[in-house]
C-alpha positions as CSV (number, residue, x, y, z in Angstrom):
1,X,7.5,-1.6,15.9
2,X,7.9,0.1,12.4
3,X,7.0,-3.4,10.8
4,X,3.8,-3.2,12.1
5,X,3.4,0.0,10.8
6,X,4.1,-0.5,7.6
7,X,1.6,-3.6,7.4
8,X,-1.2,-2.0,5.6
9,X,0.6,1.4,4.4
10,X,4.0,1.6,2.3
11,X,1.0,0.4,2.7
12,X,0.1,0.6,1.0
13,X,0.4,0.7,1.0
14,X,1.9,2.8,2.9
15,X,7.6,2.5,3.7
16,X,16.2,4.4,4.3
17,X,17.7,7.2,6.0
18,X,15.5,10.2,4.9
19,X,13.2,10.5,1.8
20,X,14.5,8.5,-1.7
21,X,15.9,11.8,-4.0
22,X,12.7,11.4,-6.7
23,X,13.4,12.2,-10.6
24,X,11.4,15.0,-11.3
25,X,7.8,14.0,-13.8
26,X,7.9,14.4,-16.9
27,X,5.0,16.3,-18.3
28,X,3.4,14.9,-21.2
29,X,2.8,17.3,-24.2
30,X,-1.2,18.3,-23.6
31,X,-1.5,15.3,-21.2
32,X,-1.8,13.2,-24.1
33,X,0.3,10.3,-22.6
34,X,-0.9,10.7,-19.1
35,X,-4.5,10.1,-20.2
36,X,-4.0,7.1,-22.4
37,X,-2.1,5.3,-19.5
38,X,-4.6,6.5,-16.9
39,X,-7.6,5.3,-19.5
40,X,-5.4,1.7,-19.5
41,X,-5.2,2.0,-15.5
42,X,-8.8,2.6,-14.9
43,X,-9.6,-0.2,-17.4
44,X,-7.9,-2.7,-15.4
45,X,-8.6,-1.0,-12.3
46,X,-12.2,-1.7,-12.9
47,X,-11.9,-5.8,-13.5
48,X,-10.4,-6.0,-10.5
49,X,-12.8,-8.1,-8.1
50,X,-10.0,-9.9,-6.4
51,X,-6.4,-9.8,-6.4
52,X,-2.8,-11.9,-4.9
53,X,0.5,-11.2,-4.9
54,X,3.8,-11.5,-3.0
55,X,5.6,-9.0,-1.4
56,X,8.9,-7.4,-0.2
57,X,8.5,-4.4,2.0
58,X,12.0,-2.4,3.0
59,X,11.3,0.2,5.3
60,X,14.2,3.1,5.9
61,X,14.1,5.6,9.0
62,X,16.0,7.9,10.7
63,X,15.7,5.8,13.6
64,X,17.2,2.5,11.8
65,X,20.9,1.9,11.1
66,X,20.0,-0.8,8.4
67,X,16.4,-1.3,6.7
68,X,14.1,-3.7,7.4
69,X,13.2,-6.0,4.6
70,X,9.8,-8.1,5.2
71,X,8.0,-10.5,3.6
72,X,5.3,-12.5,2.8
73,X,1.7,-12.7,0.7
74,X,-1.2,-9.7,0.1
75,X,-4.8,-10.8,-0.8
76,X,-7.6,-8.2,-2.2
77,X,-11.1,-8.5,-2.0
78,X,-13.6,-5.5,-3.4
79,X,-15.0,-3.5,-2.0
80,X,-13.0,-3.2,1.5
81,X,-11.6,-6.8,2.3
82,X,-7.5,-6.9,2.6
83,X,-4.9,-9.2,4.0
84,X,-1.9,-8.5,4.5
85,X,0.1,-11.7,6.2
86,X,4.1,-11.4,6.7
87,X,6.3,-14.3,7.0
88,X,9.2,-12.6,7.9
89,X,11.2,-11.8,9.8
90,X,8.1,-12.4,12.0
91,X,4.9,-14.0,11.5
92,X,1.9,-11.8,11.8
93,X,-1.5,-10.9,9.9
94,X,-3.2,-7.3,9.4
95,X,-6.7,-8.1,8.0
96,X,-9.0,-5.2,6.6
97,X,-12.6,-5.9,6.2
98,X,-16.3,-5.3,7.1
99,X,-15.2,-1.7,8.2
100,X,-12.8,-3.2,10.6
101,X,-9.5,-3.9,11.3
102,X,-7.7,-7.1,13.2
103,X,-3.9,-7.8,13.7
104,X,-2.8,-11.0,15.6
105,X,1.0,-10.9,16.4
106,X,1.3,-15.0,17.3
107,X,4.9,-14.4,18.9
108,X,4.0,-11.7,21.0
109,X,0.8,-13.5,21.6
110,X,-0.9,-10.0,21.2
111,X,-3.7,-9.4,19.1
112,X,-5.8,-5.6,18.4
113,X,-8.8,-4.9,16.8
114,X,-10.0,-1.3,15.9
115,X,-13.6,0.3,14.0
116,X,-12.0,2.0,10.7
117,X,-15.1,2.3,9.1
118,X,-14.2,5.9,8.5
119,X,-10.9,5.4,7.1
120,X,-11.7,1.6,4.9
121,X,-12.1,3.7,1.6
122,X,-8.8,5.9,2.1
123,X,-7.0,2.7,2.7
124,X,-7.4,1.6,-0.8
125,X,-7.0,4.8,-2.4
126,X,-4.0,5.4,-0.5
127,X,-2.3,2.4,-2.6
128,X,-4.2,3.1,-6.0
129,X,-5.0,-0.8,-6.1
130,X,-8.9,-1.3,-7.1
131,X,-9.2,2.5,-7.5
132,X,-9.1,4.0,-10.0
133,X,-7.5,7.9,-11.3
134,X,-11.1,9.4,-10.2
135,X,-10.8,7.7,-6.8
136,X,-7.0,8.8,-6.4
137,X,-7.7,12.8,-8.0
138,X,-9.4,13.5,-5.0
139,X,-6.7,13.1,-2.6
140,X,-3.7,13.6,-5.4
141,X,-2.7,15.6,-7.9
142,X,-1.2,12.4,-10.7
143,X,1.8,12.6,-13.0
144,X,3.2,10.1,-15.6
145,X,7.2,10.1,-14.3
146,X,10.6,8.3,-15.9
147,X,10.8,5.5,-14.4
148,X,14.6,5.4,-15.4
149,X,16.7,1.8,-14.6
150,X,14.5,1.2,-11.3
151,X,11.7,-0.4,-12.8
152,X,12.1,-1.4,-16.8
153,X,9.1,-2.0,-18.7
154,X,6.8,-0.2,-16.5
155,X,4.9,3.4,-16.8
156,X,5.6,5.4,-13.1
157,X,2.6,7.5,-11.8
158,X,3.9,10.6,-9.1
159,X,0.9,11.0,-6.4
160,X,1.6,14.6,-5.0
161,X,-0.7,14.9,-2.3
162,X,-2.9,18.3,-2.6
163,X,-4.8,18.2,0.5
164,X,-2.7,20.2,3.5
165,X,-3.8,17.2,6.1
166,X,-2.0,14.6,3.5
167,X,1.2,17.3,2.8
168,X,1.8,17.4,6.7
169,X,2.6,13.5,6.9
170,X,3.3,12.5,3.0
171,X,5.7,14.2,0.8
172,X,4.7,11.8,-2.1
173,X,3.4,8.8,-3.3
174,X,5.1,6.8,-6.7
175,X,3.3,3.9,-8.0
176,X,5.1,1.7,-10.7
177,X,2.3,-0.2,-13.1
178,X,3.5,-3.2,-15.5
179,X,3.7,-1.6,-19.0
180,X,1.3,-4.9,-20.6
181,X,-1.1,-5.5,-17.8
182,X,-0.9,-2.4,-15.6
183,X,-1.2,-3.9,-12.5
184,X,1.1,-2.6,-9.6
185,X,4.4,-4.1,-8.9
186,X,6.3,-1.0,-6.7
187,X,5.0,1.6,-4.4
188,X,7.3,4.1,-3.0
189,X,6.0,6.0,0.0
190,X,7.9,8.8,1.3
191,X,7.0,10.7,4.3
192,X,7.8,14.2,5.9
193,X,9.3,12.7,9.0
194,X,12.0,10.9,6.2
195,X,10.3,7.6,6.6
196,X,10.2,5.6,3.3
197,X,8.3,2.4,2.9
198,X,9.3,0.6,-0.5
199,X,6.8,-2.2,-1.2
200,X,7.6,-4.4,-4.3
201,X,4.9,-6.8,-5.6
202,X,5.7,-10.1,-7.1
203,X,3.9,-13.1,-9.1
204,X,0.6,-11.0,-8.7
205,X,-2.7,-12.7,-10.1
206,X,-5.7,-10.6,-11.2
207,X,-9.3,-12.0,-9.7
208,X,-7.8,-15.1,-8.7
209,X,-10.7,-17.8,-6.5
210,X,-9.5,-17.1,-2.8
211,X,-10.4,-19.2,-0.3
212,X,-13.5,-18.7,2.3
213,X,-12.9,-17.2,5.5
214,X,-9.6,-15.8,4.2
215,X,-10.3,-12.5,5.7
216,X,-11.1,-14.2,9.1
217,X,-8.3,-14.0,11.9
218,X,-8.1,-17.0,14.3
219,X,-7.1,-15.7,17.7
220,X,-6.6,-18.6,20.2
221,X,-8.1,-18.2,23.8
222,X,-6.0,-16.6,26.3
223,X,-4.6,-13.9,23.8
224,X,-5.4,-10.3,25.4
225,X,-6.9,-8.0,22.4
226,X,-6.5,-4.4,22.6
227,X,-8.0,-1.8,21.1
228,X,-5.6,-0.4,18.7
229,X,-4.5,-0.5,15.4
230,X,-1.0,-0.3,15.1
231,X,-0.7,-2.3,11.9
232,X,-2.1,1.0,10.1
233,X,-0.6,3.8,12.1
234,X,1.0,5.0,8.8
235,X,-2.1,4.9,6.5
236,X,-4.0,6.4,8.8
237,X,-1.8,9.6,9.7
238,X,-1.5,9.2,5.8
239,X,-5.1,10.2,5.5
């Protein structure tokens, strides 16, 4: 189901009928501007210890006649603890933590579980939330875009990725930051195979208290788990 693959890609992360056409960057005069909104980014990259939002995820494929839209709540915990738990148009829950990864699907009455200790740290880098521009320069080559009428009142960063085994799957990554607090609100992922996964964030609080055993899925007895990991299937080509 492409839901489920979106859950933890555009994520982000990662997620319309072919790729979004993408304004081209603008590149600042000496970097100048780039570097004093990456300097803000990092800043506020590196308070993050927890994070919460809502969100809306429209996913566009080939393969659909009319996007998906999705919804429901995203909770962060550093280093490697993430939640992602949709409310529509079907309950599920695609947990992230401890180097491994659980999704319970309660109408299917399915569950899978899956060792990602490999892939935890690309997950996060992948969406550029609690990483900061060092983290995402290794996989990415960053530029400061026009962020046009989409997003007012926010600076755009263009992720082009510059490792071949990212190019194959990813044509590009954008991430929208609030202008005043440069925490994420939009990331745009647009794959080679013209999937594009559009996740918008909404009333998201920085290091909020979360509650204990958040990142703990209850399975009920009787639900077959198998091992798989469907939930990331994009982040994981991704990376």
């Amino acid at each position: 189901m492409i839901i489920c693959r979106g859950a933890v890609a555009l994520l982000t992360l990662v997620a319309a009928v072919g790729p979004v056409s993408a304004k081209e960057p603008k590149t600042p005069t000496s970097g100048g501007e780039l570097s004093r909104v990456l300097a803000r980014f990092d800043e506020v990259q590196g308070q993050i210890r927890t994070l919460s939002a809502e969100f809306i995820q429209t996913t566009r494929s080939p393969l659909l006649k009319e996007p998906i839209v999705a919804q429901g709540q995203f909770y962060l915990t550093k280093p490697d603890s993430v939640l992602w738990e949709y409310q529509s148009p079907e309950p599920m829950r695609f947990v992230v933590a401890d180097g491994s990864y659980t999704g319970y699907f309660p109408e299917r009455k399915r569950a899978e579980k899956r060792d990602i200790k490999r892939w935890s740290e690309q997950l996060f880098r992948f969406f550029g939330v609690g990483q900061g521009s060092k983290e995402l320069g290794k996989f990415f080559d960053l530029a400061l875009g026009d962020e046009g009428t989409d997003e007012k009142g926010s600076y755009l960063l263009v992720l082009s990725p510059k490792k071949r085994r990212i190019r194959k799957n990813v044509d590009e990554v954008r991430l929208w930051v609030d202008a005043s607090t440069l925490l994420p609100i939009r990331i745009d992922y647009v794959g080679r195979d013209g999937n594009q996964r559009d996740l918008r964030f909404l009333n998201t609080r920085l290091n909020p208290d979360l509650a204990e055993g958040l990142y703990k899925v209850q399975i009920p007895a009787g639900v077959p788990i198998t091992n798989g990991f469907s939930g990331l299937d994009v982040s994981t080509r991704a990376h």
